[in-house]
matplotlib code that plots the C-alpha trace (Angstrom):
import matplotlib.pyplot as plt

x = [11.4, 9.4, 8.8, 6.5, 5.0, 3.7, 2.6, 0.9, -1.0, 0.7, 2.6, 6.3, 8.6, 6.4, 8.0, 9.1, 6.9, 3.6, 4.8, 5.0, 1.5, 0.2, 1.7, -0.1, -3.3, -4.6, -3.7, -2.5, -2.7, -1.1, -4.1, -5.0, -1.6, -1.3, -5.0, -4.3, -0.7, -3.2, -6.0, -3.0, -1.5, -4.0, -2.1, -2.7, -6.7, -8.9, -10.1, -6.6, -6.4, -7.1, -9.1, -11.6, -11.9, -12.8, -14.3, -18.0, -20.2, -17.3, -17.1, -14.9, -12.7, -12.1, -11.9, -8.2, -8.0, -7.0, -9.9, -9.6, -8.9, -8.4, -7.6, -8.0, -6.0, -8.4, -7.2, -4.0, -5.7, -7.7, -4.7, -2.7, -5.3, -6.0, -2.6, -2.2, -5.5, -4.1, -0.3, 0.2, 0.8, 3.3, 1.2, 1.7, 3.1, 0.4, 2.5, 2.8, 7.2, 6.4, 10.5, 13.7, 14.2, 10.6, 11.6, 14.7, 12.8, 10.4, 13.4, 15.0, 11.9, 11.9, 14.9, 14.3, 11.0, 13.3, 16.4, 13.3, 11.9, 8.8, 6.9, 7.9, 7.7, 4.1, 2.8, 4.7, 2.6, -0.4, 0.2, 0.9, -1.8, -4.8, -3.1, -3.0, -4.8, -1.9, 1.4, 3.9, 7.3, 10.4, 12.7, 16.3, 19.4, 21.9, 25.6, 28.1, 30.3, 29.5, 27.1, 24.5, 21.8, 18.9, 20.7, 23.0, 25.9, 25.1, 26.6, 23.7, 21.7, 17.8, 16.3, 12.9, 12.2, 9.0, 7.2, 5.0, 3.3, 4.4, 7.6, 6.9, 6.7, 3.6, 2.8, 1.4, 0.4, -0.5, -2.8, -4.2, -8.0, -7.5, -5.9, -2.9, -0.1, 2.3, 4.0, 4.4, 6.1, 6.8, 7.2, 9.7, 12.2, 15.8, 18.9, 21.3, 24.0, 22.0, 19.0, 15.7, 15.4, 12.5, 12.5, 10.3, 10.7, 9.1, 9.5, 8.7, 8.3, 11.8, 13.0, 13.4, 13.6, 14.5, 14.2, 15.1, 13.7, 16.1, 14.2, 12.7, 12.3, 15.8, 16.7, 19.5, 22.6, 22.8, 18.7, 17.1, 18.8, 17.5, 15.1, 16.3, 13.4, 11.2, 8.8, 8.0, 9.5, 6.5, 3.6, 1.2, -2.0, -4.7, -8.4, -10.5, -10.5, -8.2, -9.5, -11.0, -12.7, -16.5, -15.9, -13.9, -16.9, -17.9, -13.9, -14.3, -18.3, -16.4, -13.3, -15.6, -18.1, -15.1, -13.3, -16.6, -17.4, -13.6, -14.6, -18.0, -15.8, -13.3, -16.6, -18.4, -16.9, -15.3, -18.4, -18.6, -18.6, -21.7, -22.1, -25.3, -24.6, -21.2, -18.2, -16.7, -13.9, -12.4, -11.6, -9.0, -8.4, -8.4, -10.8, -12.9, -12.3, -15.0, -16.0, -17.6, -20.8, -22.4, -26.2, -28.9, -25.8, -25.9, -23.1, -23.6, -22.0, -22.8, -22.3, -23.4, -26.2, -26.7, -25.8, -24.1, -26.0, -26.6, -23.4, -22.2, -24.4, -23.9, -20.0, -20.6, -23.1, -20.4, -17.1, -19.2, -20.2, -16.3, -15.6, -19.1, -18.4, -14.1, -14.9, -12.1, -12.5, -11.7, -9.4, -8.3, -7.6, -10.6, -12.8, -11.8, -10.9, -14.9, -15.2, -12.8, -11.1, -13.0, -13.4, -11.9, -15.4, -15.9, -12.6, -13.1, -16.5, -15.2, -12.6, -15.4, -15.9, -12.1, -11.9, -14.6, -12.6, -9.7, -11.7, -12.5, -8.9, -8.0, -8.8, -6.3, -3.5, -4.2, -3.0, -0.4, 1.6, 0.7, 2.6, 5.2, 6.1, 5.4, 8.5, 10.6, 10.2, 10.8, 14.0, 15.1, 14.7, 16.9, 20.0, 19.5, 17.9, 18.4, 15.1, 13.3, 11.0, 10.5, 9.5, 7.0, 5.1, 5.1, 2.2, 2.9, -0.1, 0.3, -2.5, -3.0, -4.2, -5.3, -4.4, -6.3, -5.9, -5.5, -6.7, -3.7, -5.1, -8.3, -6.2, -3.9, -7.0, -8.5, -5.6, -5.4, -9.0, -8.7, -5.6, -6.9, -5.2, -1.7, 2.0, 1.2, 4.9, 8.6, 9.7, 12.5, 10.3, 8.3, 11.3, 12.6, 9.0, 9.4, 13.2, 13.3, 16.0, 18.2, 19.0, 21.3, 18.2, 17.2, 20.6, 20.7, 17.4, 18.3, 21.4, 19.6, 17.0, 19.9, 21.1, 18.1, 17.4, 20.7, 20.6, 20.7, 18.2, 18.9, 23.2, 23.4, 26.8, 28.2, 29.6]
y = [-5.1, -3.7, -0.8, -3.2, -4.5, -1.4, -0.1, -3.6, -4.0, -7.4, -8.1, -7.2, -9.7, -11.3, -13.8, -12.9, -15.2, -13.5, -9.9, -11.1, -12.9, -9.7, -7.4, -9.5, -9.4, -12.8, -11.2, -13.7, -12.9, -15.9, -17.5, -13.9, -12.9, -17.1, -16.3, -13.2, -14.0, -17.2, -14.5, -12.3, -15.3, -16.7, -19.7, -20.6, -19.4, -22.4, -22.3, -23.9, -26.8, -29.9, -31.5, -28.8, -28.0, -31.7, -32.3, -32.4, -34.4, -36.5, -40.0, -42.8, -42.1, -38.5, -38.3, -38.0, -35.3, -32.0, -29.4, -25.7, -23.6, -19.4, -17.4, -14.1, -11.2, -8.9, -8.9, -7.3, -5.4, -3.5, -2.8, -1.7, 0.5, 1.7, 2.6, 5.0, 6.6, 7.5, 8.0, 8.5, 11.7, 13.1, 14.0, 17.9, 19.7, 22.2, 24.8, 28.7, 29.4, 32.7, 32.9, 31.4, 29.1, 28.1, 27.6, 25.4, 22.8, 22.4, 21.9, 19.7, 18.0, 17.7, 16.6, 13.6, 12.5, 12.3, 10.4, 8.1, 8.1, 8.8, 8.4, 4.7, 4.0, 5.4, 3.2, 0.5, 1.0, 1.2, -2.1, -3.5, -2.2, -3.1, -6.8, -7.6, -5.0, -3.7, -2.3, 0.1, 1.7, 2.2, 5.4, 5.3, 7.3, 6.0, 7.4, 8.2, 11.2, 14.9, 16.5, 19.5, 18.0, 19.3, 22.5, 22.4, 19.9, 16.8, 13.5, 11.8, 10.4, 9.8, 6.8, 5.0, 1.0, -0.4, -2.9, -5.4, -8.3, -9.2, -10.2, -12.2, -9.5, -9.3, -5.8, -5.5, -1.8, -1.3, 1.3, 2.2, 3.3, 6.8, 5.1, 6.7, 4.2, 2.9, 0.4, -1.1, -4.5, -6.7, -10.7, -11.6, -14.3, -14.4, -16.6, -17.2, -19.4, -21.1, -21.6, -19.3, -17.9, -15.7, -12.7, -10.0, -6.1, -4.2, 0.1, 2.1, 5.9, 4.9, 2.1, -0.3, -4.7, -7.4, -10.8, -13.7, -17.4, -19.9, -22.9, -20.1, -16.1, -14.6, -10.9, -10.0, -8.7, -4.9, -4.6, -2.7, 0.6, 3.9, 5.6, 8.7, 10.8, 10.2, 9.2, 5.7, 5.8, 3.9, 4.4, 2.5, 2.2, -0.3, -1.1, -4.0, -6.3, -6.7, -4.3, -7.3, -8.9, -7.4, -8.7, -12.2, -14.2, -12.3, -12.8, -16.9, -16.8, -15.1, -17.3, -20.3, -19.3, -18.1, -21.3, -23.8, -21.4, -22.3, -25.9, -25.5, -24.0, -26.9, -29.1, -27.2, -24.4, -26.5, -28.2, -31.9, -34.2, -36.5, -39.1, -41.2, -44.4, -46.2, -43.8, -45.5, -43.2, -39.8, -37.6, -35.2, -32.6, -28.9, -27.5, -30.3, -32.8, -34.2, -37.7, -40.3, -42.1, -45.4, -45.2, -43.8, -42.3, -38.5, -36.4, -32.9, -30.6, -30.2, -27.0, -25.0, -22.3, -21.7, -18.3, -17.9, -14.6, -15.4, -16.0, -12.8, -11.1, -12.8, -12.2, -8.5, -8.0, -9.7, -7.6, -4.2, -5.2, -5.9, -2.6, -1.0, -2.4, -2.4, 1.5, 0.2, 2.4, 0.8, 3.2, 1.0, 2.2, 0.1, 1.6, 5.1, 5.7, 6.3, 9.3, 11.6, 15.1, 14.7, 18.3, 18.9, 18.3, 15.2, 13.7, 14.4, 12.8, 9.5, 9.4, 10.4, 7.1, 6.5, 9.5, 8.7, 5.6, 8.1, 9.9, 7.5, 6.1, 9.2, 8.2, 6.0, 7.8, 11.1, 10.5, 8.1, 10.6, 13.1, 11.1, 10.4, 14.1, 14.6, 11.9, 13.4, 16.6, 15.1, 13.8, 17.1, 18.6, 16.2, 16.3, 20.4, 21.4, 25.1, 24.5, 22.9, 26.3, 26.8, 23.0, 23.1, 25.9, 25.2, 23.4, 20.8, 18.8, 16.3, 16.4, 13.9, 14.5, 11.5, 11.1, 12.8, 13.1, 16.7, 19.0, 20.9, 23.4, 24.1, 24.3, 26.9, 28.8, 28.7, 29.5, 32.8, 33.7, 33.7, 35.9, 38.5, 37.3, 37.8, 35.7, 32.9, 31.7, 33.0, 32.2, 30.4, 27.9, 27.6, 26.1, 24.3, 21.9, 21.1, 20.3, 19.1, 20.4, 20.9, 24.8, 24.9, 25.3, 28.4, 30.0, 29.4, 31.0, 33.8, 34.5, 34.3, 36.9, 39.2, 38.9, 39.4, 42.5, 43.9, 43.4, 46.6, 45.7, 49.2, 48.7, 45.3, 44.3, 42.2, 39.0]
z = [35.5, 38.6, 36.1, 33.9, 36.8, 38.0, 34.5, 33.7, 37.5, 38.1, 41.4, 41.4, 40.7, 38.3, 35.7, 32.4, 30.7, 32.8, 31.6, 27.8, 28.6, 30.4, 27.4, 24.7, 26.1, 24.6, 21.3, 18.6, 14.4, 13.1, 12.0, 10.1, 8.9, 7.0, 5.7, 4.5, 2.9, 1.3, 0.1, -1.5, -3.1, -6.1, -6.3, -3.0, -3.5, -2.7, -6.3, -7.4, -4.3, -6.4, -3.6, -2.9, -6.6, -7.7, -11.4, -11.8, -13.9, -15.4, -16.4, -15.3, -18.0, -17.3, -13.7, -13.7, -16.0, -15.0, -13.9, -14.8, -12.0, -12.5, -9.5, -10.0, -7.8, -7.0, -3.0, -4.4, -6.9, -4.2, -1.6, -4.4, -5.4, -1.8, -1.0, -4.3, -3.4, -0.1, -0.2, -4.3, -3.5, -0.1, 2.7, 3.0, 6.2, 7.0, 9.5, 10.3, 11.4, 12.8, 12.8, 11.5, 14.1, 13.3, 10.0, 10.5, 12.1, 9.8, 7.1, 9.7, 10.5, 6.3, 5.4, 7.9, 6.1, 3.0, 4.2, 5.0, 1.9, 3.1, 0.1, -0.5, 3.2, 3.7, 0.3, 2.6, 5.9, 3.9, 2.4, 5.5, 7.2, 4.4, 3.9, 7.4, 9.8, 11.1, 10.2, 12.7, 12.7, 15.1, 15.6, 16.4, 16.1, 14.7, 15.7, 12.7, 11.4, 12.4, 10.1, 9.3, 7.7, 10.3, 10.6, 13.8, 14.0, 15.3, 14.8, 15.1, 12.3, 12.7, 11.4, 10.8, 10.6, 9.3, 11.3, 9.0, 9.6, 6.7, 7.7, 10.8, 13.5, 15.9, 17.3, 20.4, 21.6, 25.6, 26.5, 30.0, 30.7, 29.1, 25.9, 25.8, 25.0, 28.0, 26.3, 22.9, 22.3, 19.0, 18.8, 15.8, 15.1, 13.9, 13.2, 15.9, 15.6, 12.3, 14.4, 14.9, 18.5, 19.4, 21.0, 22.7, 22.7, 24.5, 24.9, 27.4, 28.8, 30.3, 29.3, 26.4, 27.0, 25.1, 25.9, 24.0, 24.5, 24.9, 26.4, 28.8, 28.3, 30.0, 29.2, 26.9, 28.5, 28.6, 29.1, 30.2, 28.4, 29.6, 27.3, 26.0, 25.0, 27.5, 24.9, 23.5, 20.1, 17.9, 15.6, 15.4, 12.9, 12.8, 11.1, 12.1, 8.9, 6.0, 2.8, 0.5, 3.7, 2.9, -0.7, -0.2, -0.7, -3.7, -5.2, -4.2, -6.3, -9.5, -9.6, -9.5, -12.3, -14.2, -13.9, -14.7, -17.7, -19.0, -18.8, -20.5, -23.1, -23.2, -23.6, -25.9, -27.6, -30.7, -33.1, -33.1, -36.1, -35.8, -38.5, -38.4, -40.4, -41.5, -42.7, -45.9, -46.8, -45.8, -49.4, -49.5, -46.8, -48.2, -51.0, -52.9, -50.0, -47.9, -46.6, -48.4, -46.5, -47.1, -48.1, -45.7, -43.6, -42.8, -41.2, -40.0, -36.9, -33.4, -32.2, -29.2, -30.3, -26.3, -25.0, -21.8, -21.0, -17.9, -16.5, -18.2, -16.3, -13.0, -13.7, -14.6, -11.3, -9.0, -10.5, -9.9, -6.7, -5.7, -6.7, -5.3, -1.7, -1.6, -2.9, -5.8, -9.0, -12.2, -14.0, -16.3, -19.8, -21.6, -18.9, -19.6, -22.9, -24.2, -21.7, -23.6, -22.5, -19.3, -17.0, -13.5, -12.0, -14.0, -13.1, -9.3, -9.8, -11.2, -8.4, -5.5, -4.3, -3.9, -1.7, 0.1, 1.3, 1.8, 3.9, 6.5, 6.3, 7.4, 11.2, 10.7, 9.4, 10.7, 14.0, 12.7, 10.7, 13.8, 16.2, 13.8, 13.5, 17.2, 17.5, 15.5, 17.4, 20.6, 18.9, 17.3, 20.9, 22.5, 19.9, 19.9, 23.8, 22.4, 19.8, 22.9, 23.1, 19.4, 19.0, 21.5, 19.8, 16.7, 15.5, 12.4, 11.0, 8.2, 5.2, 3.6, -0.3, -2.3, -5.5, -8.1, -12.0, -12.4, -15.7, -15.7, -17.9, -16.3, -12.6, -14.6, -15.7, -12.4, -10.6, -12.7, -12.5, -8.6, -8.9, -11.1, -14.5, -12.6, -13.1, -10.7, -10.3, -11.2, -14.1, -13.0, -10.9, -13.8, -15.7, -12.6, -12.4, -15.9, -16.0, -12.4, -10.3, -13.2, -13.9, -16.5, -19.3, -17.1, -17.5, -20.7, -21.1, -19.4, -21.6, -24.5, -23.7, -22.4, -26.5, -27.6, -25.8, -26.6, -29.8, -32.3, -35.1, -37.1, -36.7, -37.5, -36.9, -39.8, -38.7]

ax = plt.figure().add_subplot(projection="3d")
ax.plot(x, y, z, "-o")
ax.set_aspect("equal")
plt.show()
């Protein structure tokens, strides 16, 4: 406990409750993580709570009728969109192994990021991170059966949890005056005994703490535990406002002209039957039939000639300017089915805007995934001290590429221009990334070209 003291400036001895206090730092996103799980949910939008979407202009006799009320998801839409932009496609690990040993760590390092699954877990952060500003993860080891997964024998198996707001944790990062992290801490909640105790974690160069609040903050038995690698093991990633926040006023203006134009439509969209005079007798329904009208009566529809132009265009100004300023394109099919076989150049063009946004993401997430491989290093050196050396020079830096729809065939035709009309690949790995990691169609390949080349086309042999 002294150890927090010192790290946090706070006299020794302090309570537990004033180190939690002192590790939060007045930090508190309740309020934004129940807003934002409101914003992401459109049946919890404002636009469908039946007191703040009362009916106007009705009569006494309507006033208890149901009001239309469309939410529309565009707060999902644009994370979703945001996340594929950015992790649709695996961050690459730009590296030079100048030997083996080199190389086996950055298969170990590897074959870590895919026990993870990192391609799910990344698109996980990035939710996590646009819905609710922030998002984390944990390492640990877990201890099991010998094995030689990372390439030396270890029974140790290395392992990654996400930290989301999303499911009730609150992360809470400590950094001193040069910002370099001294401690991270999460808040979270979970069942004991059938009822739902809270507890504080906090991780240090040395250490790692866990207290639990029962009544009062005490520390759970067998904490402190020595920490291991000398290193804190988190990541954490943060931006200053959730990804639809520059456009949520905009989303709120489009929901409610949407929803009044629906009842305008209820109201006026169906002609009315106006009959000036006394109705004597309806005739037959169907062809021939018609009504039958007393003297000076007249009958004749109402119908609404009135173009709603204006809200059209109000509606159409308000969805491009969602997209404009949330840097969302609209690849949907009705949007790009008129622009045809569309060239390398033109594709990267429609998508420029989106990797603009990637672009500046990319101070997010480029030191994230840095000091996620810089963990796993640190790891890799402590389960095998005899890569220690090797680890510490070899330099590993994640690339992140945003997705992009690719013209194959102009990439092929590029790609050969640049290497002088030469094979590009083997043909084996040719067949491998078409079949996948299936090889029995190469091997069958491979035997039928052998009996094609020894086949004697002057000496047939009769079968």
């Amino acid at each position: 406990m002294n150890e927090l003291c010192k790290l946090l400036n706070i006299p020794e001895n302090s309570t537990i409750q004033k180190i939690i206090d002192t590790l939060k730092q007045g930090k508190d996103k309740s309020k934004l993580i129940a807003e934002a799980k409101k914003q992401l949910d459109p049946k919890q939008h404002d636009i469908m709570n039946p007191i703040l979407r009362r009916p106007k202009n009705k009569d006494e006799n309507d006033k208890n009728k149901d009001v239309i009320s469309i939410a529309l998801a565009y707060q999902k839409w644009i994370v979703r969109k945001e996340k594929a932009m950015i992790f649709g496609n695996q961050p690459i690990l730009r590296a030079n192994p100048k030997d083996e040993t080199e190389k086996a760590i950055l298969k170990a390092i590897e074959r870590i990021l895919h026990d993870i699954k990192e391609p799910s877990f990344n698109r996980k952060l990035a939710e996590s991170i646009g819905s609710f500003t922030e998002g984390g993860e944990l390492w640990y080891q877990n201890k099991g059966e010998e094995h030689e997964a990372y390439g030396f024998k270890t029974d140790i198996k290395i392992k990654a949890m996400l930290l989301s707001l999303k499911n009730g944790s609150q992360l809470f990062p400590c950094k001193d005056d040069y910002d370099d992290m001294i401690a991270f801490s999460r808040n979270y909640t979970k069942k004991v005994d059938g009822k739902e105790v809270e507890y504080f974690e906090v991780y240090t160069q040395n250490f790692t703490y866990l207290f639990e609040n029962l009544k009062e903050w005490k520390s759970v038995e067998g904490y402190p535990k020595k920490q291991e690698l000398d290193k804190i093991p988190a990541v954490f990633g943060e931006q200053e406002n959730v990804s639809w926040y520059d456009v949520q006023d905009l989303i709120e203006r489009i929901e409610t002209l949407v929803s009044d134009h629906g009842e305008v439509n209820d109201r006026n969209a169906y002609p009315i039957l106006k009959v000036i005079g006394k109705l004597k007798n309806y005739l037959n329904k169907g062809p021939g039939g018609g009504v039958e009208l007393d003297k000076d009566s007249d009958m004749n529809y109402l119908s609404w000639d009135q173009a709603t132009d204006s809200i059209k265009l109000e509606i159409d100004n308000l969805v491009k300017n969602i997209q404009l300023f949330s840097q969302t394109p609209n690849i949907s099919f009705d949007e790009v089915k008129s622009l045809g076989a569309l060239s390398g150049t033109a594709l990267k063009m429609l998508f420029l805007d989106a990797h603009l946004k990637v672009m500046e993401k990319r101070e997010i997430y480029d030191e994230y995934l840095q000091r996620r491989i810089n963990i796993i290093k640190k790891i890799l050196a402590t389960l095998n001290p005899s890569w220690r050396t090797a680890i510490d020079n070899l330099v590993i830096e994640p690339e992140i590429v945003p997705l992009m729809v690719e013209n194959e065939k102009e990439q092929v035709e590029i790609a050969l221009l640049k290497n002088g009309g030469k094979q590009l690949e083997s043909h084996e790995k040719s067949v491998k990334n078409w079949q996948g990691q299936d090889t029995e169609d190469y091997e069958k390949i491979k035997q039928e070209e052998t009996e094609t080349s020894n086949r004697d086309y002057f000496n047939p042999v009769s079968e």
